[in-house]
C-alpha positions, -999 to +999 in steps of 0.1 A: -288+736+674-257+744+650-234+712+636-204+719+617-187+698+590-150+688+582-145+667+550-111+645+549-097+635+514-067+633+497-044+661+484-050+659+447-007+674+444+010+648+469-018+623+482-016+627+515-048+622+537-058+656+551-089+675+570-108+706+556-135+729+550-154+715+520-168+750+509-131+771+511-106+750+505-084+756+475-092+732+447-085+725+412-109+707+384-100+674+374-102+660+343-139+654+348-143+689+363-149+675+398-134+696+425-099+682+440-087+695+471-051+707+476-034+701+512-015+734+530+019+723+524+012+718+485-005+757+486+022+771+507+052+752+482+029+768+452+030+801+466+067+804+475+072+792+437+049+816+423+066+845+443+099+837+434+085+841+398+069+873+406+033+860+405+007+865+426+004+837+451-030+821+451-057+830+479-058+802+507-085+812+529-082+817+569-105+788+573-095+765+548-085+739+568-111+743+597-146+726+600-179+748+587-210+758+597-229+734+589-256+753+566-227+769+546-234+737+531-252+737+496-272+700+487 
C-alpha cells in the first residue's frame, strides 16, 4: 500500500495559505536556516522579474505544488 503527502503552509513572500509538495517545492532559508516555502504566484512574479533583467528564472519543479509519494519522505 502507497500513501502520499501534501504539506499546507504559508507563503513565506505574500502569506497566503497554500498546498504543496514538501520535498520540491521552492524554498528559501530563513533567518534560522529553516526552509520557507514560496507559493506559485510569488515564483512566477519572481521569474518574470528576473527575465526582464535578463536572469535566469529559478527552477519551479513540475510537481511542486502536487502531493508525494509518500516514502520520498526523509524522517
Amino acid at each position: 500500500m502507497m500513501g502520499y503527502v501534501f504539506a499546507t503552509g504559508s507563503c513565506w513572500t505574500c502569506g497566503k495559505m497554500f498546498t504543496f509538495n514538501p520535498v520540491r517545492v521552492p524554498s528559501v532559508k530563513d533567518g534560522n536556516g529553516v526552509r520557507q516555502p514560496i507559493c506559485r504566484d510569488c515564483m512566477e512574479h519572481a521569474n518574470k522579474i528576473r527575465q526582464e533583467r535578463g536572469l535566469e528564472p529559478f527552477p519551479i519543479p513540475a510537481d511542486a505544488y502536487e502531493p508525494c509519494d509518500e516514502n520520498e519522505l526523509q524522517f
